[in-house]
N, C-alpha and C positions, 0 to 999 in steps of 0.2 A: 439472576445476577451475572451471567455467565454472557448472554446476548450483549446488555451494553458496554463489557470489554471487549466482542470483538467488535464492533462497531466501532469502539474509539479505535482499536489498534485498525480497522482496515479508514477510517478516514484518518489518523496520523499516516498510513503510508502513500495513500490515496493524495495528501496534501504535498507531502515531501517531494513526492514522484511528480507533480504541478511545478514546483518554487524549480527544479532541480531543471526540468524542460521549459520553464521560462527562462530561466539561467543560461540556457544553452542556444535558446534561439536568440536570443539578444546580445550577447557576449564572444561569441564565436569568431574568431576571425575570418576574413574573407579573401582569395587572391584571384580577384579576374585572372590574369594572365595565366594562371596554372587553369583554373577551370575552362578557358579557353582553347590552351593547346589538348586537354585532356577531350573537350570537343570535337575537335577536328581529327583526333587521334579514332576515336571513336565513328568518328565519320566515316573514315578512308577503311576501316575494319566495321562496316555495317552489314550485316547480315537480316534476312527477312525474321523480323524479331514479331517476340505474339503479343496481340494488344494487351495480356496481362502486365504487370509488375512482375520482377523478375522476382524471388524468394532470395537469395544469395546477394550478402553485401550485410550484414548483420541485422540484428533486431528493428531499428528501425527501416530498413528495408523489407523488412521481415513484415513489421505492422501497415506496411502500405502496400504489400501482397495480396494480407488478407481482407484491407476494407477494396482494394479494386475487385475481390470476388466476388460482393454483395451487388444486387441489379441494383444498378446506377452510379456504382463506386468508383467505378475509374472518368468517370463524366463529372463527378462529384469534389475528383483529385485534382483534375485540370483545372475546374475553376476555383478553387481555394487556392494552388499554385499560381495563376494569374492573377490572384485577388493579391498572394503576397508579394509575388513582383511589381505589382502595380504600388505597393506600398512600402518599396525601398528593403524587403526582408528577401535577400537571394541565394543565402548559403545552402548549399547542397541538403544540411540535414534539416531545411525549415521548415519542409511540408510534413513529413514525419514527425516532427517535435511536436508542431500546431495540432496535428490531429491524436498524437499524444496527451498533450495539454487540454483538448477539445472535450476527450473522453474522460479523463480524471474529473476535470469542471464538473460532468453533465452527473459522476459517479458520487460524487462529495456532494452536489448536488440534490442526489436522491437520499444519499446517503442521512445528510441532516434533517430533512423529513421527515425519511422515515421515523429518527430515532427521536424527532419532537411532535410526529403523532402518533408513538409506540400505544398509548394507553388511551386514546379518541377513537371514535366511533368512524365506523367505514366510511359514511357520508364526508367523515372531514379527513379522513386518510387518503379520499378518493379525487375531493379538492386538493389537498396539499401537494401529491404525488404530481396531477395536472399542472401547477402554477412552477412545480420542482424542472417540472419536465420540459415545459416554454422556457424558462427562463436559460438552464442551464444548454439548451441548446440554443436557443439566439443570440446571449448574452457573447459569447466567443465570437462570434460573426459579428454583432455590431460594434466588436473594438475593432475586429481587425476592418471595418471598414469606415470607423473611424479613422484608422491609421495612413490608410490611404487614401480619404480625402483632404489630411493632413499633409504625406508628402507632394501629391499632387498638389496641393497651394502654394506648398513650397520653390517647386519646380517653376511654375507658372509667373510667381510673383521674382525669380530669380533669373528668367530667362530672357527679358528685356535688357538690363545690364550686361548678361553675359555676353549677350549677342553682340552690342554696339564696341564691348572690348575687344571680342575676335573681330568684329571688321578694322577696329582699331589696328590690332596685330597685325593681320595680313595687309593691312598697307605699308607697312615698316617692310616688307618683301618675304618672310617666313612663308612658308607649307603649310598645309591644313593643316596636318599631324601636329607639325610642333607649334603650331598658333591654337591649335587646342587643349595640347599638351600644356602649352603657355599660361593660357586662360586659366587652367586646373589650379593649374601652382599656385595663383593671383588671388582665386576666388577661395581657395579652401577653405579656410577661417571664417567667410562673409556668406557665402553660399555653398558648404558643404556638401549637399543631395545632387544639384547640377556637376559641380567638379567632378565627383566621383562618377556621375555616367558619362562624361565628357574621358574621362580617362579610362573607365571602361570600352569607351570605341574607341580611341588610341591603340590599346596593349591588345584590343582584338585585331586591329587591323597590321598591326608589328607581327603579332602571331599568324599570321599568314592568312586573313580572311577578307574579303573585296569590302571594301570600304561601303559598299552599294547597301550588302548586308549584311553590314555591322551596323550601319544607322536603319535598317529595315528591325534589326532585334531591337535596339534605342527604342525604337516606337513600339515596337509588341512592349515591352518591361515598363516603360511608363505610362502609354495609352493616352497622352496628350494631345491634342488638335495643331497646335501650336508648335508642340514638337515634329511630328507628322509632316506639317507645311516647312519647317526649318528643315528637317533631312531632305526631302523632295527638291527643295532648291540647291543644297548643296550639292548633293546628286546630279542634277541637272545644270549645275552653274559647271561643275567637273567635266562635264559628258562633251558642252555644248563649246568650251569656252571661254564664258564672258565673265565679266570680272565679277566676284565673292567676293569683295569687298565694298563695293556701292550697294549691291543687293542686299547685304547685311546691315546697312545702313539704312536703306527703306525701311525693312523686315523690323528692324527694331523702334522705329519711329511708329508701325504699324502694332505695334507690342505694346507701344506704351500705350496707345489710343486705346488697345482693348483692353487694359490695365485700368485706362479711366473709368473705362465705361462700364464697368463691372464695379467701381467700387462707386460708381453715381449710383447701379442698382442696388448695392446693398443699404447705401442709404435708402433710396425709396422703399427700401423693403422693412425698413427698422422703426417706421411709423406704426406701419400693420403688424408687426410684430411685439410692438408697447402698447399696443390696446388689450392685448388679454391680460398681460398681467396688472393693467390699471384699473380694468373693469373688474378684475374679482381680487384684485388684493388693496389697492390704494382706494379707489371710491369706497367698499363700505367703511372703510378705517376713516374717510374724510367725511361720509355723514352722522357717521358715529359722532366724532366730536363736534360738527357743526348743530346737528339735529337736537341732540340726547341734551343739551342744559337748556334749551327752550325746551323742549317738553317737558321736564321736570317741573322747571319754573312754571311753567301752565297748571300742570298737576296740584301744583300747589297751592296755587292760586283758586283752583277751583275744589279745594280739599273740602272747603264750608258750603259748598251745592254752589247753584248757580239762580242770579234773582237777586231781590233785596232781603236782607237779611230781619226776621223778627223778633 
């Protein structure tokens, strides 16, 4: 009697300690500008630091100490960290939270398993435990990169418009800064995800950091192609001279083509994509009702044998 109270009470805290760290990675406020000078602050006081995580900085700092100890852990940090930048999540405490969150999943996880194969045989405690174990460890990985093929579409599908209104701006005679700055304001309601990294290379490059690379970080945080070729020009339109506002005007005539031509593929693809579900869900439901009242009627028809009757 005693075992499944504590089962329930470690998966009631086990869940709570989940809802409490999704709450926190999603709700948390954010302020480039402070995380930025807090950057550069930290820059200019750099010291030969050890590839660990540091311990000091509280509990979650604390828990991304300990999985960078494990071989592979801090290789394992960076790319979950880039998985979440890539996906629009950049607050300080999100790689902590998520790997929080990761491990409660995987714990709750095992947890309900266990306690619905408490009284079955090893063979099926031994499946269940395996299906507990895939599941609760992939399952966290395939949202968040859900997440991020989501904001990336976002980005991509937002960044033809945005582009043609900064060349738009900078022809009215404005500066980069505040013809992006501009853009931001315009777009926030319509294109939300673009505005905010657009205003992010703003209030980095205010904060004292070379324009060069602040859109070199643009590119690592998104990991767009598009964006990538957009910073490159502006960089180079800066460096060289020549007018960002005609080139912006190409660049986004050039946006929209690959805009088309990515959503000609997707149609081409949504043919091949409607045969599985025709072939095994709608064909037999359509010979089912075509087939099954001829044969019946056959059946019946030949209920008295077959021949002339005596």
């Amino acid at each position: 009697m005693l075992e499944p109270i504590v089962i329930f009470l470690l998966l009631f805290t086990a869940i709570g300690a989940g809802l409490w760290s999704a709450w926190r990675l999603l709700t948390e406020g954010e302020n480039p500008l402070e995380e930025r000078l807090e950057e550069l602050q930290s820059q200019a006081m750099a010291t030969p630091a050890s590839p660990r995580r540091r311990r000091s900085g509280g509990l979650l700092n604390t828990v991304l100490y300990v999985i960078s100890l494990a071989p592979g852990g801090e290789d394992w940090l960076r790319s979950t960290e880039a998985h979440l930048n890539h996906a629009g999540i950049r607050r300080r405490s999100a790689l902590a939270v998520y790997c929080v969150f990761h491990a409660l999943f995987f714990a709750v996880g095992i947890g309900v398993m266990l306690y619905l194969q408490w009284n079955n045989p090893l063979s099926n405690k031994i499946g269940g435990l395996t299906g507990a174990f895939l599941f609760g460890w992939l399952a966290p990985k395939q949202v968040l990169y859900r997440l991020e093929r989501r904001y990336r579409r976002r980005l991509q599908e937002a960044l033809p418009d945005t582009v043609d209104l900064l060349g738009i701006v900078l022809g009215t005679g404005l500066a980069l800064d505040q013809a992006m700055l501009r853009v931001s304001d315009e777009m926030r309601f319509l294109y939300p995800e673009l505005s905010e990294e657009f205003a992010t290379v703003v209030m980095q490059v205010k904060a004292g950091g070379e324009r060069s690379k602040a859109f070199q970080q643009l590119v690592r945080r998104t990991g767009i192609e598009d964006i990538k070729s957009l910073a490159a020009m502006i960089v180079q339109s800066e460096r060289f001279g020549t007018s960002l506002a005609q080139a912006l005007k190409v660049y986004a005539d050039a946006l929209r083509t690959r805009r088309r031509l990515r959503a000609e593929a997707a149609v081409g693809k949504a043919g091949i994509k409607m045969l599985f579900p025709i072939v095994l869900f709608i064909l037999p439901a359509l010979f089912v009702v075509t087939l099954v009242p001829g044969v019946l009627s056959v059946l019946r028809d030949l209920r008295g044998g077959i021949g002339p009757s005596r």
